[in-house]
Backbone bond lengths (Angstrom), bond angles and torsions (degrees), N, CA, C in turn:
res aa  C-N    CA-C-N  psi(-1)  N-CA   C-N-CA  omega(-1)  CA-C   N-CA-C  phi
1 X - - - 1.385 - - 1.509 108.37 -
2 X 1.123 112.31 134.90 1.437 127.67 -173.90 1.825 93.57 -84.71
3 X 1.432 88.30 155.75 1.590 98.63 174.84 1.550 97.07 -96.63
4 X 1.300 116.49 130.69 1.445 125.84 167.05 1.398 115.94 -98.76
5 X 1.554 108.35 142.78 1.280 115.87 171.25 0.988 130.59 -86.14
6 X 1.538 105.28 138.44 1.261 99.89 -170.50 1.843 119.65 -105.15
7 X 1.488 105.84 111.31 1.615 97.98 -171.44 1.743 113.60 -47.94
8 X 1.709 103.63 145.13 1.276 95.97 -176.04 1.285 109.52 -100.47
9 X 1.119 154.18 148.93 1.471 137.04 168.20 1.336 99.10 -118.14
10 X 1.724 117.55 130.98 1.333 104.81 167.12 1.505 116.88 -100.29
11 X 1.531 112.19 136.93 1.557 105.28 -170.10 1.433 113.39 -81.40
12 X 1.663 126.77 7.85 1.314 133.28 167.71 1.501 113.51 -82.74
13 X 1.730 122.51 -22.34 0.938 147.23 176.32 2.081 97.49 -14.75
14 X 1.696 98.47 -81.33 1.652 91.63 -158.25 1.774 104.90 -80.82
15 X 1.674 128.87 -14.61 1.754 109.21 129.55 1.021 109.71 -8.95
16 X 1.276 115.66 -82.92 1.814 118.46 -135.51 1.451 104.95 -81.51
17 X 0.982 119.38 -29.49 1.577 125.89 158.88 1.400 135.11 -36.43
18 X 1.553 92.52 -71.88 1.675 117.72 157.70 1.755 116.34 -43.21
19 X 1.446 99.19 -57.11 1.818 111.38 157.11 1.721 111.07 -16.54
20 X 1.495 86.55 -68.81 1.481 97.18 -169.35 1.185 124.05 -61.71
21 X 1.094 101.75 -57.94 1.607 126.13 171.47 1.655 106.05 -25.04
22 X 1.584 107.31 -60.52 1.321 110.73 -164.84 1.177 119.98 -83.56
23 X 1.641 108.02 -15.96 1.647 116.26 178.46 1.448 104.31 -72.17
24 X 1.757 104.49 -41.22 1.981 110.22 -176.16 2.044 97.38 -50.60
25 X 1.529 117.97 -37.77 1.110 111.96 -136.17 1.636 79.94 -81.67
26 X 1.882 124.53 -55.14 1.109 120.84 171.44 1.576 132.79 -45.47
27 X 1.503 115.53 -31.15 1.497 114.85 167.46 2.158 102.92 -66.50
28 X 1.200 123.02 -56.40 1.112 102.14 175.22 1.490 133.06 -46.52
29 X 1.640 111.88 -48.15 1.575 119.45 -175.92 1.705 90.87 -60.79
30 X 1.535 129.87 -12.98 1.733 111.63 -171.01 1.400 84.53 -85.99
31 X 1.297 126.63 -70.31 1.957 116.79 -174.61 1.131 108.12 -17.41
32 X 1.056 106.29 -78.75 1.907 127.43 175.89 1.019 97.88 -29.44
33 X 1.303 167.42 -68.05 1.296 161.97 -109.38 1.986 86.97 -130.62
34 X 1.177 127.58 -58.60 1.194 126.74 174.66 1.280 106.93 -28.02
35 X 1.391 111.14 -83.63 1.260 125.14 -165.24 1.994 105.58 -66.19
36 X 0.846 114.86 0.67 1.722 111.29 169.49 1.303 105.44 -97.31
37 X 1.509 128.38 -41.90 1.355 138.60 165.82 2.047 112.15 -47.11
38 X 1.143 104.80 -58.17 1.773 116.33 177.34 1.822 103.44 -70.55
39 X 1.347 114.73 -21.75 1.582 106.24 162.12 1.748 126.27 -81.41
40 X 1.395 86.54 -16.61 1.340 97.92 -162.60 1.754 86.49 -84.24
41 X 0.962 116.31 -82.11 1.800 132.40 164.15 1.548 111.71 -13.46
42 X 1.423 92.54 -22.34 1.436 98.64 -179.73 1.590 126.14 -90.14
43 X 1.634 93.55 -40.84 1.541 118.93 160.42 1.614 108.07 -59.49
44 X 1.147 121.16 -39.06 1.697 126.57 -176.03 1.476 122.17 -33.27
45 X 2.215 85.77 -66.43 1.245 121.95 174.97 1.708 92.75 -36.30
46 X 1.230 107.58 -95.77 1.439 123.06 -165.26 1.505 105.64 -45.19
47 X 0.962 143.57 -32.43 1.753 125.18 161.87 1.545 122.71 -72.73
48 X 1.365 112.94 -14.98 1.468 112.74 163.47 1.601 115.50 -87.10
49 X 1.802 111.13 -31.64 1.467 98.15 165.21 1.627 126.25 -56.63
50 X 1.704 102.98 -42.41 1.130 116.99 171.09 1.744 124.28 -45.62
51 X 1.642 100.99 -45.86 1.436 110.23 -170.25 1.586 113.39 -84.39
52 X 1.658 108.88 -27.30 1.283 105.08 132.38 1.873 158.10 -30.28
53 X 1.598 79.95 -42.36 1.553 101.58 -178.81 1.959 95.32 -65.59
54 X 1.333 79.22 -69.81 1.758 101.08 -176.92 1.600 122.67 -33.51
55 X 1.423 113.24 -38.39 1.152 132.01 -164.93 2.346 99.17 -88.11
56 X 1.261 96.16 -41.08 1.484 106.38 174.96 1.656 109.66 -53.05
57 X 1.846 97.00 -59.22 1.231 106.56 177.65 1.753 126.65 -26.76
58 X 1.531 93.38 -47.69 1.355 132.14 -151.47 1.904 90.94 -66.53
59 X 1.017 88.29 -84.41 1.653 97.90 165.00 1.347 134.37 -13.01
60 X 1.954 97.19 -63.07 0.958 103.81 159.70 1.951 140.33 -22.13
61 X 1.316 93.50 -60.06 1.267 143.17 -148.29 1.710 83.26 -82.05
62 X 1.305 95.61 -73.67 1.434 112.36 -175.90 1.985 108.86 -29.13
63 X 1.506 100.17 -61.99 1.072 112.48 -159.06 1.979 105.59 -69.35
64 X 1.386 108.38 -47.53 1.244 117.17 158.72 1.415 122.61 -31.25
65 X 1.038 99.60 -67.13 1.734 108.59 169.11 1.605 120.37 -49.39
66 X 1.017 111.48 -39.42 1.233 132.94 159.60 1.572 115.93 -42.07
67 X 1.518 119.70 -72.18 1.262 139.81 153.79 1.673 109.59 -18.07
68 X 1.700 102.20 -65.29 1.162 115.37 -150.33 1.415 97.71 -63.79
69 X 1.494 112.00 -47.32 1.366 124.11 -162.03 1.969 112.51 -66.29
70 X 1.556 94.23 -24.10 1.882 90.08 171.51 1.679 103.63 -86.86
71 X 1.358 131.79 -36.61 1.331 132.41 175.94 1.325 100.48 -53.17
72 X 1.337 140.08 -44.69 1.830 135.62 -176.05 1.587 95.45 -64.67
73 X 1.521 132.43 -66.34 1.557 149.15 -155.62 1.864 91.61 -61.73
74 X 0.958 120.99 -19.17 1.557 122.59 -178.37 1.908 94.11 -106.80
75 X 1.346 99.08 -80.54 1.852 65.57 179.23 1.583 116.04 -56.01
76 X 1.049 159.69 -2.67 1.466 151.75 172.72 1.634 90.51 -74.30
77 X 1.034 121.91 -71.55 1.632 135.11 167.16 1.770 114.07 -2.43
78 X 1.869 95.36 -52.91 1.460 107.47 -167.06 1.335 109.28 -91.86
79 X 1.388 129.28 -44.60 1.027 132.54 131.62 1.560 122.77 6.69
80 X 1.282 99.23 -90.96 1.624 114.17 -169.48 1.420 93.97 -50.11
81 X 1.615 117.36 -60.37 1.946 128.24 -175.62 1.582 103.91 -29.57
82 X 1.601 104.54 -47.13 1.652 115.76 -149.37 1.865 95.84 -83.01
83 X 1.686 122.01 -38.78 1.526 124.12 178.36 1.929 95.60 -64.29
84 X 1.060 118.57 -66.13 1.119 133.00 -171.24 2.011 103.60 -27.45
85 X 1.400 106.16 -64.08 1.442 121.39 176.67 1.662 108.95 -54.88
86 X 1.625 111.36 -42.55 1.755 103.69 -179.56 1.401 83.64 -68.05
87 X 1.320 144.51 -56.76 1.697 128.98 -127.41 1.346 89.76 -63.06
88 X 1.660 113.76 -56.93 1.658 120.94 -168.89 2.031 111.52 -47.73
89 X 1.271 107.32 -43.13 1.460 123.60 177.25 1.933 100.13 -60.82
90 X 0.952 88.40 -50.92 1.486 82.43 173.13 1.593 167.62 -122.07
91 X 1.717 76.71 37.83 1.449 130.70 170.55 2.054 87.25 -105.53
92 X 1.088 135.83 -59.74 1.546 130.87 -156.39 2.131 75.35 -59.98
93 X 1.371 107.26 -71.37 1.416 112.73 -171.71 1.834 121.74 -12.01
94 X 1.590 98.41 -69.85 1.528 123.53 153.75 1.322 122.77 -19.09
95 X 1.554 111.13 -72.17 1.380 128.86 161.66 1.647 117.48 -22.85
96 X 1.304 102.95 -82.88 1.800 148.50 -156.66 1.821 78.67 -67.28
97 X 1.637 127.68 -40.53 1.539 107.26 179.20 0.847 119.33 -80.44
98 X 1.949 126.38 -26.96 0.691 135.53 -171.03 1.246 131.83 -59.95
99 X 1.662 117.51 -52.80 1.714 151.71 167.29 2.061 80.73 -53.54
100 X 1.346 129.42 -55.19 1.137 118.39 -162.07 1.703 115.43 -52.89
101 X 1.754 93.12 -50.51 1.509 91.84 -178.01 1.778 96.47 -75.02
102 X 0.544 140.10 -34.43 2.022 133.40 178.20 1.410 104.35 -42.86
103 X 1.711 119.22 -48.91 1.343 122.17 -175.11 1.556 125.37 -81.52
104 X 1.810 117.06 -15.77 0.971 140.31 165.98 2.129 108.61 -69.21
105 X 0.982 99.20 -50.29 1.162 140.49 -169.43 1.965 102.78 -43.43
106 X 1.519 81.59 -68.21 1.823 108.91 -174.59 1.719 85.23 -75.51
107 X 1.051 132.33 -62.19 1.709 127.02 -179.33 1.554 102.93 -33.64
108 X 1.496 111.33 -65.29 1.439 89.90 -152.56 1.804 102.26 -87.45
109 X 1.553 118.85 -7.65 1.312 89.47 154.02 1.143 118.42 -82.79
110 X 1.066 156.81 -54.63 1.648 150.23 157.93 1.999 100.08 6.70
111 X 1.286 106.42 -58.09 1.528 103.77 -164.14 1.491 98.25 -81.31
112 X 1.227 115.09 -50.48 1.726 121.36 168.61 1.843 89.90 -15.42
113 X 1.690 101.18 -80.97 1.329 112.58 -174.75 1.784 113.16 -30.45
114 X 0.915 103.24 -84.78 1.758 122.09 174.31 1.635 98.49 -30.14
115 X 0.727 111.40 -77.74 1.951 113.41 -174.72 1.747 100.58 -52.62
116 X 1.370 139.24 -38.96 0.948 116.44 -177.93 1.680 114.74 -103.59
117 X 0.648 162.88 -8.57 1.510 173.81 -73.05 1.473 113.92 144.21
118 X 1.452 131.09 -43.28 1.899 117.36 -166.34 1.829 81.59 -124.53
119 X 0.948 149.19 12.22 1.281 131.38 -170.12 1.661 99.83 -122.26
């Protein structure tokens, strides 16, 4: 008599299957998630270079303005120096015509006088 075999069936068999099945399905959704994570990280990079850029800009700008704003406060400065010097010039001006017509003034009445009265 021959020894016969006896088929084995294991009843953990479609377990271990299912096992698999779901580990294949969980190792993919981790790639998947990997590689959305390293895109994302990737996008990061480039919005902080960007927000970098932006933020330099900013500065830039900032500091310029800055510049600009003492270059105006100095010409406003010279400005004001330069009105200040006509007002005084022409207030002395005012003056200096004024005493003129007073001295014109007393002349031609003085002669008014003389031409009508001693002549």
């Amino acid at each position: 008599m021959a020894a016969k075999k006896s088929e084995y069936t294991c009843i953990k068999d479609n377990t271990i299957q299912n096992i698999s099945r779901k580990t294949a399905e969980l190792e993919a959704r981790a790639d998947y998630k990997d590689k959305r994570i390293d895109e994302i990280n990737h996008n990061m990079e480039i919005m902080n270079n960007k927000l970098d850029q932006v933020l330099n800009s900013f500065n830039d700008l900032k500091l310029q303005s800055t510049s600009d704003d003492k270059e105006l406060e100095l010409r406003l400065k010279a400005i004001e120096t330069k009105l200040a010097a006509q007002e005084k010039t022409t207030e002395d001006n005012k003056a200096r015509s004024d005493r003129i017509i007073a001295i014109v003034s007393v002349i031609l009445a003085a002669l008014t006088f003389y031409f009508n009265y001693m002549h």
